[in-house]
N, C-alpha and C positions, 0 to 999 in steps of 0.2 A: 341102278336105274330107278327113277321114280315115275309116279304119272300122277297129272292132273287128272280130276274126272271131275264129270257129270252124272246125278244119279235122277230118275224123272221117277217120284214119289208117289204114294196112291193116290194123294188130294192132288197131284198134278202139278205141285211144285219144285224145284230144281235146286238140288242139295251138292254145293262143289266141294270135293276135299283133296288130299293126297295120299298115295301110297306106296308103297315097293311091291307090292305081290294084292294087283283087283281080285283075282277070284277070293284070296280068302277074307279081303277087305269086304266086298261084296254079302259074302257070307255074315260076316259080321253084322253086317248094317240088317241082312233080312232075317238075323236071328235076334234083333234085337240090344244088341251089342257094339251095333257102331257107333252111336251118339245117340245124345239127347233128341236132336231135330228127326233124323231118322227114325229114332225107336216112336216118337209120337205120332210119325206122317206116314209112314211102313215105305217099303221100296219094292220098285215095280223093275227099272234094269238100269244099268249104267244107257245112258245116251252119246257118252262123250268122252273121248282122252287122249294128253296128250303126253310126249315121255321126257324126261330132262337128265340129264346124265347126275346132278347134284340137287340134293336136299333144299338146297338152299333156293336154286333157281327156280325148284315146283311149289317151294314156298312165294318165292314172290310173282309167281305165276297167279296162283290161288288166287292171293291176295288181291290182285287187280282184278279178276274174274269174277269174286264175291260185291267190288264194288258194283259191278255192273247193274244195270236193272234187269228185272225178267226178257224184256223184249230184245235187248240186246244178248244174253245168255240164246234166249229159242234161236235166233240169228246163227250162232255161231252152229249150234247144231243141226240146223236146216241145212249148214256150208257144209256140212260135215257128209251129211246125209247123201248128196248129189256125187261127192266122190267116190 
């Protein structure tokens, strides 16, 4: 199982990635250790995610997700939020 996520940063920007196991991906990112973008903007919590049975499909999940703009992205987890 993998999942797409959403993570809503300190400076309030929205960092997408993927993984098999959020808590300790989560961990990572707020220790410092998930990436670059993360280690520089700190992380505040996941806002967002969704789960795909293949590697592959949370990849090209991502991938369209990253295109998006900010307003579109807040969009998706405002949809989120109300269920």
């Amino acid at each position: 199982m993998y999942f797409v996520y959403l993570l809503r940063c300190k400076d309030k920007s929205i960092y997408t990635g993927i993984t098999n196991d959020l808590l300790r991906r989560l961990k990572q990112h707020k220790s410092g250790k998930g990436g670059r973008y993360t280690r520089a903007r700190g992380v505040r919590e996941i806002v967002y995610t969704e789960k795909y049975k293949t590697r592959g499909e949370a990849l090209k999940r991502e991938a369209e997700i990253k295109s998006w703009r900010r307003d579109r992205k807040l969009s998706l987890i405002k949809i989120d939020e109300r269920r």
